[in-house]
C-alpha positions in Angstrom: 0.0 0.0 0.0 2.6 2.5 0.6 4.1 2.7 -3.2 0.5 3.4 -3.9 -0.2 5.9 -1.3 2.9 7.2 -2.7 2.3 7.0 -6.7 -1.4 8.6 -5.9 0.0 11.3 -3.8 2.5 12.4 -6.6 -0.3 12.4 -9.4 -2.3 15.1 -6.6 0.8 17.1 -6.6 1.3 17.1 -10.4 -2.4 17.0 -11.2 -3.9 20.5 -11.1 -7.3 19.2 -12.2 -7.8 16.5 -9.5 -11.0 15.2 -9.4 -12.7 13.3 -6.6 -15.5 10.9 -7.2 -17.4 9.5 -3.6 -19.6 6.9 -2.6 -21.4 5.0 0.0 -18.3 3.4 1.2 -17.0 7.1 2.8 -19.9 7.9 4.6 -20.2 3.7 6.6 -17.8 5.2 8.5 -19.6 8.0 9.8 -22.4 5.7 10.8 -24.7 5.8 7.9 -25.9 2.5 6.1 -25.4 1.7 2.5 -28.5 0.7 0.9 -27.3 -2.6 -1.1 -25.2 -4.6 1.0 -26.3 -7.3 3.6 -27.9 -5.2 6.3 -28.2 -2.0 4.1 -31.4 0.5 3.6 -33.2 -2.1 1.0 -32.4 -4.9 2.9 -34.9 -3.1 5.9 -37.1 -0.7 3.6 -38.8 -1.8 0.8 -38.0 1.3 -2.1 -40.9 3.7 -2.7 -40.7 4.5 -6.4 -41.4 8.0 -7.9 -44.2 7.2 -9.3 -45.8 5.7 -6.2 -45.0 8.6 -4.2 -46.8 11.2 -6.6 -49.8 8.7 -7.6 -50.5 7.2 -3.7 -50.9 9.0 -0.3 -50.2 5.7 1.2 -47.0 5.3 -0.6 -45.7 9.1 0.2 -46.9 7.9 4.4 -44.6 5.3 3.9 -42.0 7.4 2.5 -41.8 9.5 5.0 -41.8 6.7 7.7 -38.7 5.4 6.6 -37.5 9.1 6.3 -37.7 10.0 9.7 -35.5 6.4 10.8 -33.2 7.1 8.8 -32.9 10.8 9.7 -32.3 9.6 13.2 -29.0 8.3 11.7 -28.1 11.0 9.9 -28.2 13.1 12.9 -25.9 11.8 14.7 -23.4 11.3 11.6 -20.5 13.5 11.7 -17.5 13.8 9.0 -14.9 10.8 9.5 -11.1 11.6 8.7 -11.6 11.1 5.3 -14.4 13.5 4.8 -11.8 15.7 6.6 -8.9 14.4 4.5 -10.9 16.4 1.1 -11.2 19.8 2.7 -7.1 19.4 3.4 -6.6 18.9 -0.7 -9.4 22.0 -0.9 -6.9 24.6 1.1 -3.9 23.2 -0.1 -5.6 23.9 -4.0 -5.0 20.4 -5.0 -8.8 19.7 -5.3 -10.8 21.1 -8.7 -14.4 19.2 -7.2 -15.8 16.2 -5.4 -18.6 14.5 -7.2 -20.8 12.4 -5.2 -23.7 9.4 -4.7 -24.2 10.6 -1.5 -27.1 12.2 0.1 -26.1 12.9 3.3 -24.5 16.8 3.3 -21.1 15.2 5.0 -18.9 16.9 2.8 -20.8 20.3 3.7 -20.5 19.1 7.4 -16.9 18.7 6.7 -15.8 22.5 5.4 -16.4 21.9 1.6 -17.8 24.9 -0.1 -21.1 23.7 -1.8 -19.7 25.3 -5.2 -17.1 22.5 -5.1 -19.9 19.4 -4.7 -21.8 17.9 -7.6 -24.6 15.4 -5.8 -25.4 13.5 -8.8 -28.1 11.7 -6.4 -29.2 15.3 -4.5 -29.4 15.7 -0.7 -31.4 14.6 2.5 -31.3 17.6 4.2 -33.0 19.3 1.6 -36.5 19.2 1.4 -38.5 20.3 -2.1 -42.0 21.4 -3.4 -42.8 18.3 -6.2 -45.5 21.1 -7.6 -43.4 24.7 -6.9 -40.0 23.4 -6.8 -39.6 25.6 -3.7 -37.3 24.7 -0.5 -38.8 24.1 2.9 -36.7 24.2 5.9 -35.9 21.0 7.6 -37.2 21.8 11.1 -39.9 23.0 10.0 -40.7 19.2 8.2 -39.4 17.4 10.6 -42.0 19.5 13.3 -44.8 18.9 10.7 -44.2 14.9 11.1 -43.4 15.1 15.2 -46.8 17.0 15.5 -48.8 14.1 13.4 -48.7 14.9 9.7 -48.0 11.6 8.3 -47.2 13.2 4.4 -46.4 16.7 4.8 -47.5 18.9 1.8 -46.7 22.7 0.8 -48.1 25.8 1.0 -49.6 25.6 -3.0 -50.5 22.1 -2.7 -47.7 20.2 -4.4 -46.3 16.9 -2.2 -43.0 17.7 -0.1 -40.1 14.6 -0.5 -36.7 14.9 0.3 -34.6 16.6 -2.2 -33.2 12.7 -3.5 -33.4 11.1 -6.6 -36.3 7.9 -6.3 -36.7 5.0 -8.3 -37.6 5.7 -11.3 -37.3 9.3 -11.0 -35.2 11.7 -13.8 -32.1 12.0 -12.5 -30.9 16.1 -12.6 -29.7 16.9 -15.9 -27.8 20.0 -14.5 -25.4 17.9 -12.1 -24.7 14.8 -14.7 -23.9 17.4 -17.1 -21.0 19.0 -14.5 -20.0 15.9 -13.8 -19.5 14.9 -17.1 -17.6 18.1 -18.3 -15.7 17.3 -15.4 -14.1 13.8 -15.3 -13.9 14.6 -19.2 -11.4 17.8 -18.4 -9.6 16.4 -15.3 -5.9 15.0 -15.1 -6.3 12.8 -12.0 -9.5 10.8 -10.8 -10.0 9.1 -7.3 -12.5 7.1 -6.6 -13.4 6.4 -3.0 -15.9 4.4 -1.6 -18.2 3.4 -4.8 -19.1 -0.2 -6.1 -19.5 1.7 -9.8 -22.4 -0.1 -10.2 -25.0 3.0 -10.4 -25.7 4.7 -13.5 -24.9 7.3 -15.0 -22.7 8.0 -12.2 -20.3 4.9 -12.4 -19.7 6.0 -16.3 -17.8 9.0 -14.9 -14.9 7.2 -14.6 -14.5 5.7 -17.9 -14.9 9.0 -19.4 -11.7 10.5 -17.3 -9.7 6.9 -18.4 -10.5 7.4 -22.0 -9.4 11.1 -22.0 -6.3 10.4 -20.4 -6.9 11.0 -17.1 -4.5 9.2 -14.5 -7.6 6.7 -12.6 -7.1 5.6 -9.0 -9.6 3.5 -6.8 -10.4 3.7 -2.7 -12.7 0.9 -2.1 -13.1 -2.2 -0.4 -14.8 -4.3 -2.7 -14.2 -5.1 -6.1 -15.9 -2.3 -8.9 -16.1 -2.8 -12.5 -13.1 0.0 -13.3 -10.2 -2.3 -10.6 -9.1 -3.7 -14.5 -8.5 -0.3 -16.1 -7.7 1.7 -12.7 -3.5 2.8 -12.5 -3.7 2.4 -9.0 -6.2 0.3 -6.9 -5.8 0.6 -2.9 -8.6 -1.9 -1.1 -8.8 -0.2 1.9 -10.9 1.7 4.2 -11.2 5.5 3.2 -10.9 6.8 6.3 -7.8 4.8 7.2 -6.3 5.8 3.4 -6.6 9.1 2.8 -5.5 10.0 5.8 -2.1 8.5 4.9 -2.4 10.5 1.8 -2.8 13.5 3.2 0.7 12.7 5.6 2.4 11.8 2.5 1.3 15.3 1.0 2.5 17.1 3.9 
């Protein structure tokens, strides 16, 4: 592991347009569950699909049901040393932008400007208007549900959810688009803590492999990019990048 640590921490320093590309895998250490493994979200929760939630009031009670568990979780999360080992690259200006699966707002926890995150999957701790697209503040949902309302709804009408991308719902154009420009442009591309199994997102990178882009991989399972990656570390993030960061400094 060291000549990695090593090779990767050279391709940082040389890279200028370093790209970081997160999944599940970062955020198991902060005490959040992953939702395909043994033990994970689906495993417990059966998936309310878009279309339910908009078509059934039942399906939107459940949705919210299973929101407010697994907000419980979320709560008490807090950024893990690798969370912590990204905002290091970000003052040392070795960090262009970290795209991410997650939904949990750890790498805003963790000092990250929000300009520098691309939530290809959106965010938990936002909620949003399904009719007027506007924002409603979290407390104010989560009083809504603690006081009895089972699917919370806004001010014009339209059904609140969570600002995350459902089943079977589009995923945001805007943010695939970035992420694509992205890992097209970049030099250097980490992965950390993704199977690569999700699409579009696990396509991002095989476009910065095919556009020369030096391709490194933090994770401890097998993904589908080990065979084309320059550098594959199976490893815990929060025990890696840490060591990164010291061979940095």
């Amino acid at each position: 592991m060291k000549e990695s640590i090593e090779l990767i921490s050279r391709k940082i320093r040389a890279g200028g347009k370093n790209v970081v590309f997160t999944g599940a895998g970062i955020s198991t250490e902060s005490g959040i569950p992953d939702f395909r493994s043994q033990g994970g979200i689906w495993e417990k929760f059966r998936p309310v699909y878009f279309d339910e939630f908009m078509s059934s009031r039942k399906a939107r009670e459940e949705y919210w049901r299973r929101w407010v568990v697994l907000y419980k979780d979320l709560m008490r999360a807090k950024p893990n040393p690798a969370h912590q080992a990204l905002v290091k690259l970000h003052e040392w200006g070795l960090l262009k932008s970290v795209i991410t699966q997650n939904v949990d707002g750890l790498h805003q926890a963790s000092g990250l400007p929000d300009e520098m995150i691309i939530e290809l999957h959106g965010n938990t701790r936002r909620i949003r208007c399904m009719g007027c697209h506007q924002l409603t503040p979290i407390e104010e949902v989560r009083q809504r549900l603690n006081q009895g309302e089972a699917a919370p709804e806004c001010s014009c009408g339209g059904y609140l959810k969570p600002d995350t991308i459902s089943f079977g719902q589009a995923m945001p154009m805007v943010e695939v688009e970035k992420a694509t420009a992205l890992s097209k442009d970049c030099n250097f591309f980490l992965v950390v803590g993704s199977t690569l199994i999700v699409q579009p997102a696990a396509q991002m990178p095989y476009y910065a492999k095919k556009n020369g882009a030096f391709l490194g991989i933090i994770n401890l399972s097998e993904t589908p990019c080990d065979s084309i990656s320059d550098v594959l570390i199976q490893g815990k993030a929060g025990e890696v990048l840490p060591k990164i960061i010291r061979e940095l400094a």
